[in-house]
N, C-alpha and C positions, 0 to 999 in steps of 0.2 A: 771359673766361668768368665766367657767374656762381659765385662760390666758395661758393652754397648749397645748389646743386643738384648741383656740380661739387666734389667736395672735394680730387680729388684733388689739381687743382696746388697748395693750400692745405698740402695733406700733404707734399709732395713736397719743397717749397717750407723748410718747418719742420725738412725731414730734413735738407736740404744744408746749411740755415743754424746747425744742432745738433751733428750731424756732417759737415761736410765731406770728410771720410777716405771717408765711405762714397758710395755710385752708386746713389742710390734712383729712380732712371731710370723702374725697373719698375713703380713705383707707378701712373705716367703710364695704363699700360696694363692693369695687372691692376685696382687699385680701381677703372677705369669698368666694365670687364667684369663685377664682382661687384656693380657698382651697378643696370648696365644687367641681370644676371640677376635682382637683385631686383625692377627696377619691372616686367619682363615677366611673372616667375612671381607678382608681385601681382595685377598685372591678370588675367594667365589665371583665377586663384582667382576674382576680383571677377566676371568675367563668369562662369565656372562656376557659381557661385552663383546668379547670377541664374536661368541652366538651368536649375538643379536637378540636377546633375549633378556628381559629385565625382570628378578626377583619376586616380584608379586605374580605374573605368570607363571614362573619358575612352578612356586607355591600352589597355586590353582592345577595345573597341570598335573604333576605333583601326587596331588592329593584325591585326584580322580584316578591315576594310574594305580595309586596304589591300594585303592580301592577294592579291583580286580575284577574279573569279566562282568557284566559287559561295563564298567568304567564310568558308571552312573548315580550321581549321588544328586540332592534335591540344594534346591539355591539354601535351605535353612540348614543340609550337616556340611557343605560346605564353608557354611560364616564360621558355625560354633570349630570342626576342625583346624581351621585356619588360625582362627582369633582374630576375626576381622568382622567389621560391621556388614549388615544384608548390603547395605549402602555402595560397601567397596567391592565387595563381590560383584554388585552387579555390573561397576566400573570395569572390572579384571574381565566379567564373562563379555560384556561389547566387544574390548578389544580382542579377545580370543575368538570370540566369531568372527570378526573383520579378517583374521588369519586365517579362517574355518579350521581352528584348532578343536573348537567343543560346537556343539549344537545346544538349544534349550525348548525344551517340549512341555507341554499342559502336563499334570501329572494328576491325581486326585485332588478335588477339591480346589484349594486354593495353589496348590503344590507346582514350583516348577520344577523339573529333571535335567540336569546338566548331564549330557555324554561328551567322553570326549571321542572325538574323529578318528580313523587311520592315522590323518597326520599328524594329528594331534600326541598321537600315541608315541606314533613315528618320531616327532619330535622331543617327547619327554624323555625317550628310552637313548638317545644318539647324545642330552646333555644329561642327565643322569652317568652315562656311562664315562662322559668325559668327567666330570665332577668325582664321582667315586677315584678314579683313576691318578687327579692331579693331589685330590686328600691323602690318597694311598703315599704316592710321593712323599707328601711332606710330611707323612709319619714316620716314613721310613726309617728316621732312626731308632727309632725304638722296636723290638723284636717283636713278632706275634704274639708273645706271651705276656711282653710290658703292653701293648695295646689294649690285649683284653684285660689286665689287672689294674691299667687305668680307666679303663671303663667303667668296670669293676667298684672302684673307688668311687669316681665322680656319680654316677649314680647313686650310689650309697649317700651320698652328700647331698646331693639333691632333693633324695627324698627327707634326706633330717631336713632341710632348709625350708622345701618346697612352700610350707607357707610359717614365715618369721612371725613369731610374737612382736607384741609394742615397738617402738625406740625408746630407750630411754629419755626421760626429759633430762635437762642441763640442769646439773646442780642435786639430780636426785640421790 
């Protein structure tokens, strides 16, 4: 492998041969997943940019689309969906209305309803479909079969991880 694009076996490599007492195995697997999350979340930005569209609308839009007809979810499954405070939602929906990407209406009670617009929609489905398209790209090298069998995997990982026990204290 190249060891400049690939560091990990480089790291891995320098551990076993510094300490050998230790099993830095995991290196193998965690620094490509933090490499590979960085050149993905690069490019999403790279191409966002280009849109004209920044991440946290991305996200908002998003999440109303995929909602599904008619594209209306309340400012509170908004927040908990996202993982973002009421607070930032309500920052994301101003400026999605100044675009008149979403509207926001009375709903029951104390309840607001976010839709989103035509253009709104217009616009989530036009970077969605670039997005899907430039990922496709750069999976490319691996076959539809490695694709799903890495998914496959990392999911399966996820859910073992999804919520870690303790950290060890120093010296335990």
């Amino acid at each position: 492998m190249n060891t400049g694009t690939d560091r990990a076996g480089g790291i891995e490599a320098a551990w076993r041969r510094e300490r050998p007492d230790l099993d830095p195995s995991s290196i193998a697997v965690v620094t490509r997943i933090w490499q590979l999350a960085k050149v993905f979340a690069d490019e999403r930005r790279r191409l966002l940019a280009t849109l004209d569209i920044d991440p946290a609308l991305l996200d908002l839009l998003g999440t109303l689309r995929r909602s599904g007809h008619p594209y209306t979810l309340s400012t509170r499954e908004l927040a908990e969906q996202t993982l973002v405070t009421p607070a930032a939602i309500s920052q994301r929906l101003t400026r999605a209305e100044r675009q008149e990407w979403v509207t926001r209406t009375p709903g029951s009670g104390r309840r607001v309803l976010v839709r989103l617009t035509d253009a709104g929609r217009d616009l989530i489905d036009h970077v969605a479909g670039q997005i899907f398209d430039r990922e496709r790209e750069l999976l490319s090298a691996l076959t539809g079969t490695e694709q799903r069998q890495l998914a496959t995997q990392l999911e399966r990982l996820i859910h073992a991880i999804a919520e870690p026990g303790p950290i060890p204290t120093v010296g335990a």
